[in-house]
N, C-alpha and C positions, 0 to 999 in steps of 0.2 A: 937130846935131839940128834939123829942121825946125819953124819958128815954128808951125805950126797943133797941134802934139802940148801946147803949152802953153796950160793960162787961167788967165787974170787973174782972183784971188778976194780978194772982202777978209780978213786975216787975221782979224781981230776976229768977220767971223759964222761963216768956219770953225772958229773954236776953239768959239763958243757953239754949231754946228749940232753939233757932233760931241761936245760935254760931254754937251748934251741926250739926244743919244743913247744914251751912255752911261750917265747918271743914268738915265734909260727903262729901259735894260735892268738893271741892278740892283733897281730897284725892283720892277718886275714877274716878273723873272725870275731874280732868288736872294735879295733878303732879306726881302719881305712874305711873310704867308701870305694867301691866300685866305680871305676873307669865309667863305664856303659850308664849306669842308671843313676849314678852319683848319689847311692843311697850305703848305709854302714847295714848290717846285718839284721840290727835292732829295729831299725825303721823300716827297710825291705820287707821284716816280719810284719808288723803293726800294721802299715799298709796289705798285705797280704791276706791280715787275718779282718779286718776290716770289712774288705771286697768279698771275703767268703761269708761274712754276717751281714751281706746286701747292703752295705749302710751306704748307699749311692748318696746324691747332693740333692736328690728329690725326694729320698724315704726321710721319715722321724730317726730324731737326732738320738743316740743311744747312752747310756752311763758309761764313764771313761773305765768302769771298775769293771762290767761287762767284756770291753775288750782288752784290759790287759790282762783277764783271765784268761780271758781265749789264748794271747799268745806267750802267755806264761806255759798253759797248761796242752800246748802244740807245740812249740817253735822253738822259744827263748826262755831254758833252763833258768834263769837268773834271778835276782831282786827286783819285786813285785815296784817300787820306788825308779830303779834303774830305767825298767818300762816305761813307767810314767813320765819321769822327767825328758824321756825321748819323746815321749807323745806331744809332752807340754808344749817343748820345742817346736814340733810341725804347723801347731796353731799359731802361737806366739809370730804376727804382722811388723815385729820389731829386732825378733832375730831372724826371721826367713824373711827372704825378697817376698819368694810366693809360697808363700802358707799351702803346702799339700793336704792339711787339714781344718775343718770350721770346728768353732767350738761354741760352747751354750754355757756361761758361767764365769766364774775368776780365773783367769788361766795367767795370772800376774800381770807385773806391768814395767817399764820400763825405769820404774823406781825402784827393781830389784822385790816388789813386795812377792811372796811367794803365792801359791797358784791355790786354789781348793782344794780339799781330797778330793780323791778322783770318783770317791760316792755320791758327791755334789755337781761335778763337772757331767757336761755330755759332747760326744762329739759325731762326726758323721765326717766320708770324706768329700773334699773340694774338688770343683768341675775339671782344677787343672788336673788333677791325681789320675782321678775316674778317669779322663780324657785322654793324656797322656804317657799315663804310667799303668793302669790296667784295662783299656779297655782292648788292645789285642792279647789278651793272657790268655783265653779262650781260642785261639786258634793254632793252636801249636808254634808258637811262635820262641817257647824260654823248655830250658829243660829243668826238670826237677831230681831233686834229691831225698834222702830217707830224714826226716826229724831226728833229735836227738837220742829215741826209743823205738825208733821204725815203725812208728804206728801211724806216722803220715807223712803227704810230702808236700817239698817248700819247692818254691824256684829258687833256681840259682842266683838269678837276673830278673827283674820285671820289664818288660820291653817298652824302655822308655821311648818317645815319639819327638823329647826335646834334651837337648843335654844340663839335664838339671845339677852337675858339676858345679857348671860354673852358673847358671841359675840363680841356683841356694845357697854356692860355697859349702864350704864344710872345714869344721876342725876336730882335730885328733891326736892325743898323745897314744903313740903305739910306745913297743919297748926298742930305746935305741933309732928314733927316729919320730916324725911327728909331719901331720898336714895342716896347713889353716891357709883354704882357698877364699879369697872377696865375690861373693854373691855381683848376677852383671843383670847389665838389661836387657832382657825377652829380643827386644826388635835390634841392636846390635849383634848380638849374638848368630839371630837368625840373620840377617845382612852376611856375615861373615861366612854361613855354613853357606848359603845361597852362590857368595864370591867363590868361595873353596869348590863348589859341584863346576862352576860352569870354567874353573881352571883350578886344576889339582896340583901346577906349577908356582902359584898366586907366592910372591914373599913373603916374608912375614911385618914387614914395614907396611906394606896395604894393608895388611888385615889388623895392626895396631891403625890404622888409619880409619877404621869403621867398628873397632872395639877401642871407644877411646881409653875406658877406665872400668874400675867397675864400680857397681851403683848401689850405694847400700842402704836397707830397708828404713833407716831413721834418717836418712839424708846427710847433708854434711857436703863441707866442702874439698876438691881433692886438689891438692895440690901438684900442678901438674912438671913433673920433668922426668930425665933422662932414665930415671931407676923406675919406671911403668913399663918403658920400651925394654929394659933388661929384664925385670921380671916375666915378661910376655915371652922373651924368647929365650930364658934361659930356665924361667922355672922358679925363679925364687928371689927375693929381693926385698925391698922396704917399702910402704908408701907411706907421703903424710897427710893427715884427712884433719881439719879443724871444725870446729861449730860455725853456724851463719848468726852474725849479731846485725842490727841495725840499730839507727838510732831514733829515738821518738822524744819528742816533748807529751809528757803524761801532763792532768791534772787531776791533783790528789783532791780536790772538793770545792764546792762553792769560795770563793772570796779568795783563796790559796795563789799563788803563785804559780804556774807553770815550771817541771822542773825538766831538766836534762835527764832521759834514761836510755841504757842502753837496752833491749830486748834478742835475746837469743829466745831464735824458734827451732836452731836443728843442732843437736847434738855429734859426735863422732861415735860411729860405730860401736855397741857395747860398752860404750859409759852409761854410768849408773847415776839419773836424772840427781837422785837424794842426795848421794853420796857428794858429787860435785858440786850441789848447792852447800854442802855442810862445809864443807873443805876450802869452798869462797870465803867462807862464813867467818869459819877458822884462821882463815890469811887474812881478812881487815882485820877480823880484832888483834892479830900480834903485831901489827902495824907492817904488812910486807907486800900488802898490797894498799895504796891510798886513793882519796878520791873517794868513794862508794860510801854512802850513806843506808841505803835501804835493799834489801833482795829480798823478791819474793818471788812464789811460783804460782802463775796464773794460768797454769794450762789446765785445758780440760779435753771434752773427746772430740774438737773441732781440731785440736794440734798442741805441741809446746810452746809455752810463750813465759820465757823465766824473765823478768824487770829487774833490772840493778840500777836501782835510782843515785846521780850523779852529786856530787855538793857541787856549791854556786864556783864558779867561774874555776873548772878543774879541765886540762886539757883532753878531750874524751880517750883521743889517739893513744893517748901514753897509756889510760887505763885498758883500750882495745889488748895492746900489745903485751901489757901485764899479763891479760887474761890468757892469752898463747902461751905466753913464755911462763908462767908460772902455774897454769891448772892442765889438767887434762882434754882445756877444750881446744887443744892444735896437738894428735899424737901420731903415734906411728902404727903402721899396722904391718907386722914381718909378713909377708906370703911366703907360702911353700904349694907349690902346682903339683902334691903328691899323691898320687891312686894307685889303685891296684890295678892291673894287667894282665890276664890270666892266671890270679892268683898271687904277682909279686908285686912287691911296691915299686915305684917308677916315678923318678923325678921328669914333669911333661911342658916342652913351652907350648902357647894357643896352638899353636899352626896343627901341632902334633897329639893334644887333646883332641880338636875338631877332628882332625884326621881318624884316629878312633874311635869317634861317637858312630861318624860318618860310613866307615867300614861296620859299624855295629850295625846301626839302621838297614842297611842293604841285606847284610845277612836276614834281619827279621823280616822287612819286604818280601824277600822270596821264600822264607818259611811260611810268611804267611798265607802267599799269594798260590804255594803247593798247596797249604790245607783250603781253602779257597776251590781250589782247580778238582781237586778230588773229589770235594761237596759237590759240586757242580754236572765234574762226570757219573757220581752215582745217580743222583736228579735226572739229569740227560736219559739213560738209561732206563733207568726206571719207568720214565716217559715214552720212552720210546719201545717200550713193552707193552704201556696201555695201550698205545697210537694203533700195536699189531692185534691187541685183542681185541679192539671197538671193531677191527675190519672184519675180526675171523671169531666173534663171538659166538654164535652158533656152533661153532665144530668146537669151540672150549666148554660149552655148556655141555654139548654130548659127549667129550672127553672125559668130565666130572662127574657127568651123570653114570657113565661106566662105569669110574673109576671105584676100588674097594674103601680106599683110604683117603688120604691128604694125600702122604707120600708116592703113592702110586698117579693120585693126579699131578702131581709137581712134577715124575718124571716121562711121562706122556707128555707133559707140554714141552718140557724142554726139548723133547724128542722131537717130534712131530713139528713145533711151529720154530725151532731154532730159536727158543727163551734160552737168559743164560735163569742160573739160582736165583738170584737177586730179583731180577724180573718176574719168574711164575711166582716166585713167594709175593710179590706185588700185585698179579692178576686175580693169584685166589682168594689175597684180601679186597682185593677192589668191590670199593662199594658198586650199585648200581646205576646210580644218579650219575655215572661217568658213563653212561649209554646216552643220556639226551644230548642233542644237538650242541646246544651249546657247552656242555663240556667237553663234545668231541674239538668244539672248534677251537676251544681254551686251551687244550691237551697241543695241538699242533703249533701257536702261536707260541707255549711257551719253550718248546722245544725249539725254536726258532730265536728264540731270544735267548738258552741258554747255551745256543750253539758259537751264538753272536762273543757272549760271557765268555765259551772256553775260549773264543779265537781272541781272545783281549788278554787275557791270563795268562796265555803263553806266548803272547809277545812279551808283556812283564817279563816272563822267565827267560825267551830266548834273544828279544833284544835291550842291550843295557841302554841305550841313549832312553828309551821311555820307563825304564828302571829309575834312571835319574830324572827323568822332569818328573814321576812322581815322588821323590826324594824331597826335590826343589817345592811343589807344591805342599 
C-alpha cells in the first residue's frame, strides 16, 4: 500500500477527539431533555411523528408498532425496543405526572410487570400534548432540521405552551454527568410563572413559597426541610419521600376476631409495588422485622391498598418505624435541575428554569403572532381587491373580454385598476356569486374585521405589557 494513504496521528488526541465527540453526541442527542420543551430527542420524535399520523385525542387509537415504525424509519436511527420503551414511558400515569400519551392495552404496571408488544398495544396522543406541545407547530413558530438521511425534516423544539421540565421531570445518564428532575404540579408551577411575569425581580424564597415541592405521579409523602429550599436555588440536592400507611381494624370473617392492620395506599416515587412486598416478606421471616403476621396486596384499579396485618397486643408505632427505617418505603430522591441550553448542559435553580421557559414562550408568541399578521395581511388584500372589483366589474369584464390570454388579462388589470399580483390572480379566479348583494356586503364586513385582527396583532408585536398579559393568560 502506498505511503501517502497513511497519517501520522497522535494516539492520545485521537482517543480524546473522538470521546469528545462521542460524549457530544449523547449528551445533546439522547439523554438530556431540552430546556424549552423538556422533551429528550426520542420523545420530541415520537410526538412529532405521532402529529404527522393525525393520531389527535379525537381520531382512533393506532398500533404502537405503526408509529415506532414511522419514527424509526424518519427520525430515530436506533432500536426499534429503545423506541418503545420511550413511548411506553409517555403513557405509563405512574411514571409521568401528565401522561403526554393515551394508551389502549398493557402498557405495564407499577409492579414492574412489563408492557405488551407494541403489536398488541395502541396508542393516540393526549389533549395535553395536542394542546400544548403541537398545536402551534403549524404556524411558524420552531425551526427545523435535515433527519438523519436528509429526506426529511424534524423540529428542533416543539413549542411547548407549559414548561413540561418540571411537569414530567425527567432522568438521564449522559456520559460524565447525569439529570434526574421531580415531576411538580400544573397549578403551582403556573402560580410561579404568573408571579415571575407580573415581577421579573420576585426572589427566589417567594417562588419556593408557591412551588412547595414537587408532586409525584404515585403519591407519597415528602418530607419537608431545608434541602428542598437548596435544591430549588442551587440546582441539585436530596429529597426524602416516604409511603402513606394508616391504620385500620380489618375483619377477616364471620365469628373472627377484629385484628390490628396497618394499610399503605401510596408508595414513594419508582418503588416497585412487588418487589417491596417481597422484601417485607423476606425481613419477617429472618426475624428483622417483628410484629407482622400477615401482607397482602389488595389493590386494584380504584388505587393501592397493601394490608400487613398486626399480632395481638404489638406496639403498631415501633412496627411504622421499622417499615422507614428498614424498607424502601421512606427513601431519598437525588435531584439534579440539569438541561440543555442552546445545545449545552446547564446546571438551573427554579427561578432560572422559569426564567427560560418564560424567554422561550415570548419568542414563540411573536413567531407566531408574525405568521398570524402575514395570514391576515394577505386575506386583507385579497379582500380588498374583490371590494375594487365588485365596484368596477364591468370595465374588468371588458378588460377580459379583450384580453388574448390570462396573462395579458392579469397585466391590464394590475395596470389600469392598481391590483397588485396577488390580487388580479384573485379577481380572475372569483367566482361569480361574489357579485350578489350579500356577498358584496360580507366582502366589506370582513375586511373590517380583519383590519380590526391586524391592529391587535401588532400591538402583540409592538407592545410587550399585552405580549405579557397574553403570556399570563
Amino acid at each position: 500500500m502506498a505511503k501517502e494513504k497513511f497519517i501520522s496521528i497522535s494516539l492520545h488526541q485521537e482517543m480524546q477527539r473522538s470521546y469528545l465527540e462521542y460524549a457530544m453526541s449523547v449528551i445533546v442527542g439522547r439523554a438530556l431533555p431540552d430546556a424549552r420543551d423538556g422533551l429528550k430527542p426520542v420523545q420530541r420524535r415520537i410526538l412529532f411523528a405521532m402529529h404527522e399520523l393525525g393520531l389527535t385525542p379525537d381520531r382512533p387509537f393506532r398500533k404502537c408498532a405503526r408509529v415506532v415504525g414511522d419514527v424509526l424509519g424518519k427520525y430515530h436511527p436506533h432500536g426499534d425496543q429503545a423506541v418503545y420503551d420511550a413511548l411506553v414511558r409517555l403513557v405509563q400515569n405512574f411514571s409521568t405526572k401528565y401522561p403526554t400519551l393515551h394508551g389502549h392495552g398493557n402498557f405495564g404496571s407499577v409492579d414492574d410487570d412489563p408492557p405488551a408488544a407494541m403489536r398488541y398495544t395502541e396508542t393516540r396522543l393526549a389533549p395535553i400534548a395536542n394542546e400544548a406541545l403541537l398545536k402551534e407547530i403549524e404556524s411558524e413558530t420552531v425551526t427545523y432540521s435535515d433527519n438523519f438521511d436528509g429526506s426529511q425534516k424534524e423540529p428542533d423544539v416543539l413549542p411547548a405552551q407549559l414548561p413540561f421540565l418540571l411537569l414530567n421531570g425527567s432522568s438521564g445518564i449522559a456520559v460524565g454527568m447525569a439529570t434526574n428532575i421531580p415531576p411538580h404540579n400544573l397549578g403551582e408551577i403556573i402560580d410561579a410563572l404568573v408571579q415571575l411575569i407580573k415581577n421579573p425581580e420576585i426572589n427566589d424564597s417567594k417562588l419556593i413559597s408557591i412551588v412547595k415541592g414537587p408532586d409525584f405521579p404515585t403519591g407519597g409523602e415528602l418530607i419537608y426541610s431545608d434541602n428542598i429550599k437548596d435544591i430549588y436555588k442551587t440546582g441539585r440536592g436530596s429529597l426524602t419521600i416516604r409511603g402513606v400507611i394508616h391504620q385500620e381494624e380489618i375483619n377477616n370473617g364471620k365469628g373472627k376476631h377484629k385484628r390490628n392492620a396497618l394499610v399503605v395506599t401510596e408508595l414513594p416515587y419508582q418503588i416497585n409495588k412487588a418487589a417491596w412486598i417481597e422484601k417485607l416478606a423476606d425481613l419477617v421471616n429472618t426475624g428483622k422485622i417483628n410484629g407482622i403476621s400477615d401482607i397482602r396486596d389488595e389493590s386494584d384499579r380504584d388505587g393501592m391498598r397493601i394490608i400487613i396485618e398486626l399480632k395481638k397486643n404489638i406496639n403498631s408505632d415501633l412496627v411504622i418505624s421499622d417499615l422507614y427505617k428498614k424498607t424502601s418505603l421512606q427513601t431519598n430522591f437525588g435531584a439534579i435541575f440539569l438541561a440543555l441550553i442552546n445545545g449545552k448542559p446547564v446546571q438551573l435553580s427554579l427561578k432560572e428554569y422559569l426564567k427560560q421557559f418564560l424567554e422561550f414562550r415570548e419568542i414563540t408568541v411573536l413567531k407566531r403572532t408574525k405568521h398570524f399578521l402575514e395570514l391576515t395581511k394577505e386575506k386583507l388584500e385579497i379582500l380588498q381587491g374583490f371590494a375594487l372589483a365588485v365596484k368596477n366589474i364591468k370595465r374588468i369584464i371588458e378588460i377580459v373580454q379583450n384580453s388574448e390570454n390570462t396573462i395579458e388579462a392579469k397585466s391590464l388589470l394590475e395596470q389600469k385598476l392598481n391590483l397588485t399580483s396577488k390580487q388580479s390572480n384573485a379577481v380572475l379566479s372569483m367566482p361569480i356569486k361574489k357579485l350578489t348583494n350579500l356577498e358584496r356586503i360580507q366582502i366589506d364586513q370582513n375586511i373590517i374585521d380583519l383590519k380590526v385582527k391586524k391592529e391587535s396583532l401588532d400591538k402583540i408585536l409592538n407592545q410587550r405589557t399585552v405580549l405579557l398579559n397574553i403570556l399570563r393568560r
